[in-house]
N, C-alpha and C positions, 0 to 999 in steps of 0.2 A: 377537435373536441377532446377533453383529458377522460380517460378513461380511469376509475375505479383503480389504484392500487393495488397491485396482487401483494397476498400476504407469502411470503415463504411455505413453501409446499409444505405438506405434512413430513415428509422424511425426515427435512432441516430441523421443521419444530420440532421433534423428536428426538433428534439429536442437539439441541440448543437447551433443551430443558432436561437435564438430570432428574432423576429422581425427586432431587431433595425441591425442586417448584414445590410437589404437594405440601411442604414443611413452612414453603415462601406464604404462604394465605393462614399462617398462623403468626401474628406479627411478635408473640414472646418468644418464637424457636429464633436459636443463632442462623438457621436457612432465613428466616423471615427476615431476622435485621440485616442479616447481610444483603439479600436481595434489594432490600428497600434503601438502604445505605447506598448501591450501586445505583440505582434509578435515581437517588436525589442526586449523584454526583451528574450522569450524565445529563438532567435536566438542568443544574447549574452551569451544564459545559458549554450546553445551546443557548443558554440566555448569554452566559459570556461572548458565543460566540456571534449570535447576533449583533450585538452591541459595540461590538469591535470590526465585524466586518460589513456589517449592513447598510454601518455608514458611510463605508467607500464609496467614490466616486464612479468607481469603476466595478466591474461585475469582481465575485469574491473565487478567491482559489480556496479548495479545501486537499489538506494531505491529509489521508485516512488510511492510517497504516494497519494490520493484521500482522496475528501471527496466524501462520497459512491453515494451521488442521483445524482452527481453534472453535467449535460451534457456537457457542456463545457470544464471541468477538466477532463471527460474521452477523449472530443474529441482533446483536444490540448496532453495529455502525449498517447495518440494513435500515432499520429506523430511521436513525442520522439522512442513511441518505433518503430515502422516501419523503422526510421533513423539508430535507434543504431543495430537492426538485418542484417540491408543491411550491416553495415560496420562492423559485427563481420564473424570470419570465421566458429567459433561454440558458438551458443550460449543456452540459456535456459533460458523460465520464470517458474517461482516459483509466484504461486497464493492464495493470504490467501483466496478466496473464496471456497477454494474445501481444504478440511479436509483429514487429513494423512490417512483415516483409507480408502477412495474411490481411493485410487493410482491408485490400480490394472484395476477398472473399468475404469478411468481416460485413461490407456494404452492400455486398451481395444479399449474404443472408437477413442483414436487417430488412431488406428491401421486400423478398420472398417467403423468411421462414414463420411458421405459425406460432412460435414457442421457442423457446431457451434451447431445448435439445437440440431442434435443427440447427440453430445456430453454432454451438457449441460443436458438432459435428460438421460442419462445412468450415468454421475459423479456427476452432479450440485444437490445441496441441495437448500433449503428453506432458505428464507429472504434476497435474493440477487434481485438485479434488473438484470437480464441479460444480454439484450441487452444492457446494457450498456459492456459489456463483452466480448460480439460474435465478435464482429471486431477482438478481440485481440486471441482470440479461431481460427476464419479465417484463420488468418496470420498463429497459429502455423500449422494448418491443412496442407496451400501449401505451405510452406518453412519448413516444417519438422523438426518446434523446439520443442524439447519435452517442455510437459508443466509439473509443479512436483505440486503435491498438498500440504500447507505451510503452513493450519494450524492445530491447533490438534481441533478433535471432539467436539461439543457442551457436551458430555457425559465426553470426559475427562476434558477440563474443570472445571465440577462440581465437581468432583471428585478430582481437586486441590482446590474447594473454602474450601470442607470439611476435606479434609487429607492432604492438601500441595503438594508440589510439585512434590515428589515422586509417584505421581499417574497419570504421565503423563511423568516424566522424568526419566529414570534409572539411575541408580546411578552412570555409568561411565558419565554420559553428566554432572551431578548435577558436578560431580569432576571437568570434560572439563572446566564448565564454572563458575566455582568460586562459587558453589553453595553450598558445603556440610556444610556450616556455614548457610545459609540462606542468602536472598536476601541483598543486601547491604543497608544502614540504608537511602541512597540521591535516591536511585533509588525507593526505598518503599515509601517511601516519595510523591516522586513525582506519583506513580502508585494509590498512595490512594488519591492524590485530585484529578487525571484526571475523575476515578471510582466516586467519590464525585459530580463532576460537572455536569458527563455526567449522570447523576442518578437523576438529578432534586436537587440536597443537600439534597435525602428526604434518603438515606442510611443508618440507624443504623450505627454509626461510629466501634461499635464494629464486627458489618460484615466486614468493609473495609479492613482488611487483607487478607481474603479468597479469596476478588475477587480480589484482585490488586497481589495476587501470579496466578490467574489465567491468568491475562494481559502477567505478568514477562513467565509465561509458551508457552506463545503463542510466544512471543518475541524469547527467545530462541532455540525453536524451528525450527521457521525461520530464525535462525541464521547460525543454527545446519544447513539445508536444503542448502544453501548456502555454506556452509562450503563442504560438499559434493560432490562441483560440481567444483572443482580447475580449470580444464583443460577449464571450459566456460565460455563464457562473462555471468553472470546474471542477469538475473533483475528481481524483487523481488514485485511486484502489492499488495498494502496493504494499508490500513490507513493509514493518515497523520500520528496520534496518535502512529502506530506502526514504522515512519520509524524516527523518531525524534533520536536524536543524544547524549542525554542525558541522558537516562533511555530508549529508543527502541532498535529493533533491530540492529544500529549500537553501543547501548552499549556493544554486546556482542562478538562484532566482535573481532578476535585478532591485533593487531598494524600493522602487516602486510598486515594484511586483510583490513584494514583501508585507508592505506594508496592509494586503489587503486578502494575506494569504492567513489560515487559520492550521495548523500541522495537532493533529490526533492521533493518539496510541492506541492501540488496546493490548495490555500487558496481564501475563499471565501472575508476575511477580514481580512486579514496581520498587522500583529503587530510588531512594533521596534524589540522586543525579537527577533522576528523569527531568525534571520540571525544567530544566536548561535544557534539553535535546526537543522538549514536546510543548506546545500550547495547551493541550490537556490531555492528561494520562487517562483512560476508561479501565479500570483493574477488573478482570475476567479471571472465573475460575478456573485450574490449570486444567492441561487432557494429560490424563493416564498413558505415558508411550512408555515405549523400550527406550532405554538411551541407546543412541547410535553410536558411543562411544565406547559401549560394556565388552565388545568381543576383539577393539584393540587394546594393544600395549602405550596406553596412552599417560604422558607426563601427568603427574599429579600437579603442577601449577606451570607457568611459562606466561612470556608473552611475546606477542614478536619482535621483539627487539631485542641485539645482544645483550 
């Protein structure tokens, strides 16, 4: 039996609606049109993406990327997925927050825990924000979707920056997926400026191999995880970064796979490009950080390449 939807706890709401909602129920303030502007985008994203992938043959993949702090971008692709479980008959999230190596525990706790917390506490690892997570833990709790763990360990990882790829991938996946020559020369490319960027441009450019095969491992991976699960609608909770369409995890998809695969952003600050990396951009309003860049000596432009 389907149990009742939980809505996002009060904390999340709270932190997903700024201030300026009270401004959104006044439809001439700039809060209001703006607000109503982003709901007719994402309700034009779902009828797209219906239509595009409902007709598959085969159950639909969705890549729904975040950016990680983001309140709003968790609470509007919360929706999303709450929508797309109600109208799947089986389905499954795959979560890059929880590491391949905590499955077991992960199935433990769906099996025992009463609630998001427990589970989070017997699978969840360190440097996640959570509760931006537990709605989505909720859901799988009373409609009984397994959740699969999507990424590989902080441990394997490094153990691809230093040895390659082979220390996180076995050599029948390296073969699966076009790997036993090494990462392709556009996809490397692009994994060494993201690594570059996201690194303050202060990376030794001679490291940037090891971590952007560590990127490509995490990708395939989730690719691989996905791959696994033919018979259910998926969807796939990860970074923006990981769900992009040109070097992420839809690069490693097969054609087939592809073809019934839907890939969504949610961007704090949307750019021309996007629309080639995304099937649909969701534009969210930015969070107020510190830049993590402000107390290095950081290049004022670079990329990584000499």
């Amino acid at each position: 039996m389907r149990h009742p939807i939980p809505k996002p706890p009060a904390a999340l709401a709270a932190r997903a609606a700024p201030s300026r909602i009270d401004l959104a129920a006044v439809p001439g303030t700039p809060a209001g049109r703006g607000v109503a502007a982003r709901r007719a985008r994402w309700l034009a994203g779902c009828v797209g993406l219906c239509l595009t992938v409902c007709a598959a043959a085969e159950p639909a993949i969705y890549l729904l990327g975040e950016v990680h702090d983001n309140p709003e971008g968790h609470a509007v692709r919360f929706e999303q997925i709450a929508q797309i479980i109600r109208g799947a008959s089986q389905s499954v999230i795959a979560m890059e927050q929880f590491d391949r190596d905590k499955q077991s525990l992960l199935d433990a706790a769906l099996r025992e825990c009463p609630d998001a917390a427990c589970v989070i506490a017997r699978a969840g690892g360190t440097g996640w924000d959570w509760p931006f997570y537990a709605p989505v833990i909720e859901l799988a709790l009373r409609q009984g979707v397994p959740l699969v763990a999507a990424n590989v360990s902080p441990q394997d990882a490094r153990q691809v920056v230093r040895n390659g790829l082979g220390a996180a991938l076995n050599g029948a996946l390296l073969v699966e997926f076009g790997l036993a020559a090494g990462v392709p020369p556009t996809v490397d490319a692009v994994q060494r400026e993201a690594v570059f960027q996201g690194h303050c441009r202060m990376v030794p450019k001679s490291a940037l191999g090891g971590m952007a095969q560590a990127q490509v491992a995490r990708d395939v991976w989730m690719a691989h995880v996905l791959r696994t699960h033919p018979q259910s609608t998926v969807l796939l909770l990860a970074g923006n970064g990981h769900v992009r369409k040109d070097a992420g995890v839809y690069h490693w998809l097969a054609p087939n796979e592809r073809q019934r695969t839907q890939v969504h952003a949610y961007l704090e600050m949307p750019q021309d490009g996007d629309a080639a990396l995304y099937d649909h951009v969701h534009a969210v309003a930015p969070v107020l950080r510190d830049d993590p860049c402000s107390a290095l000596s950081v290049p004022a432009r670079g990329t990584a390449t000499p």
